[in-house]
C-alpha positions as MATLAB code, in Angstrom:
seq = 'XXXXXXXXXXXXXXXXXXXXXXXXXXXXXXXXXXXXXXXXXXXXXXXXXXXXXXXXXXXXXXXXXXXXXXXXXXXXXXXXXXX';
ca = [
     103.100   27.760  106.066;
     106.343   28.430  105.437;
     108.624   26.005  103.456;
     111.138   23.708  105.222;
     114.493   24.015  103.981;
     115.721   20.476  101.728;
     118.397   20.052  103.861;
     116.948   20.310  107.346;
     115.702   17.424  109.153;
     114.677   18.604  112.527;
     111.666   21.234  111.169;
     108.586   21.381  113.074;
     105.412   20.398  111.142;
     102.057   21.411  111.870;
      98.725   20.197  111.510;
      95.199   21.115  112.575;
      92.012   18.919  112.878;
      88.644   19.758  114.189;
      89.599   18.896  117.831;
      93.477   19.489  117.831;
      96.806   20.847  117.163;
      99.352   18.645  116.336;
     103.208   19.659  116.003;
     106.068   16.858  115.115;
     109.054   16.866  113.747;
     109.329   15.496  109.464;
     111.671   12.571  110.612;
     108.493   11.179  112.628;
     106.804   10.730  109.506;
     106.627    7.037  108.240;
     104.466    7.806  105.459;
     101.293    9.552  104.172;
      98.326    8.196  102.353;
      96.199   10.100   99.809;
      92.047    9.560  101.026;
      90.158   11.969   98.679;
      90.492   15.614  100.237;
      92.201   14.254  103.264;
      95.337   12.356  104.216;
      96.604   10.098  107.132;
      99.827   10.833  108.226;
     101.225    7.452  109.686;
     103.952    8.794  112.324;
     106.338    6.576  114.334;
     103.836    6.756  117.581;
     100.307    8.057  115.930;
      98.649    8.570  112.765;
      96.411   11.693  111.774;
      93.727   12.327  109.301;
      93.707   16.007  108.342;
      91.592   17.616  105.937;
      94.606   18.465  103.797;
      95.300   17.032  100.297;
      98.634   15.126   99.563;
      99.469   17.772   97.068;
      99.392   20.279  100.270;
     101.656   18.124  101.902;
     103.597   17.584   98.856;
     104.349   21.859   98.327;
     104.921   22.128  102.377;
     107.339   18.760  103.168;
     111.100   19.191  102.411;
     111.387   17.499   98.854;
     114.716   15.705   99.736;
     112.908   13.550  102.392;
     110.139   12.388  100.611;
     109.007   10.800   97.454;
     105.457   11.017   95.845;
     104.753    7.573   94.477;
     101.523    6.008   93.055;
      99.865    2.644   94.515;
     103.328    1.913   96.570;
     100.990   -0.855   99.003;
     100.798   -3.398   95.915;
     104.328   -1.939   94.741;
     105.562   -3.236   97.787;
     103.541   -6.109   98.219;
     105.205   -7.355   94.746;
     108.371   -7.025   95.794;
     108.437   -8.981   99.203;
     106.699  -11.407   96.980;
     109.848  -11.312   94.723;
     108.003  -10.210   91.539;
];
């Protein structure tokens, strides 16, 4: 696949699973979550579990639009806690 540009916003992503095709725009993406060998992609309106590791999705995404963080959910968690 080729790679998105780091300044474009409107490129088409595409993903496969056993049963469908799936193409969306990167500004749909919310987030993605590392499961093993697979990922779910949480969009604004669906989320997907591909057979695709987050380091695939880390080479393919446009780097300026996303951030590759480790356990963000308790990250998070602390700080709406206000720790």
């Amino acid at each position: 696949m080729k790679k998105a540009n780091d300044l474009d916003t409107n490129y088409l992503f595409e993903v496969r699973t056993k049963k469908t095709t799936f193409i969306f725009n990167v500004s749909e993406i919310v987030y993605l979550e590392s499961n093993g060998c697979y990922t779910l992609l949480k969009l604004q309106n669906k989320s997907i579990l591909v057979s695709k590791t987050l380091k695939y999705f880390e080479d393919n995404l446009p780097i300026n639009l996303f951030i590759r963080c480790h356990n963000c959910k308790q990250e998070l968690q602390m700080q709406k806690n206000g720790k």
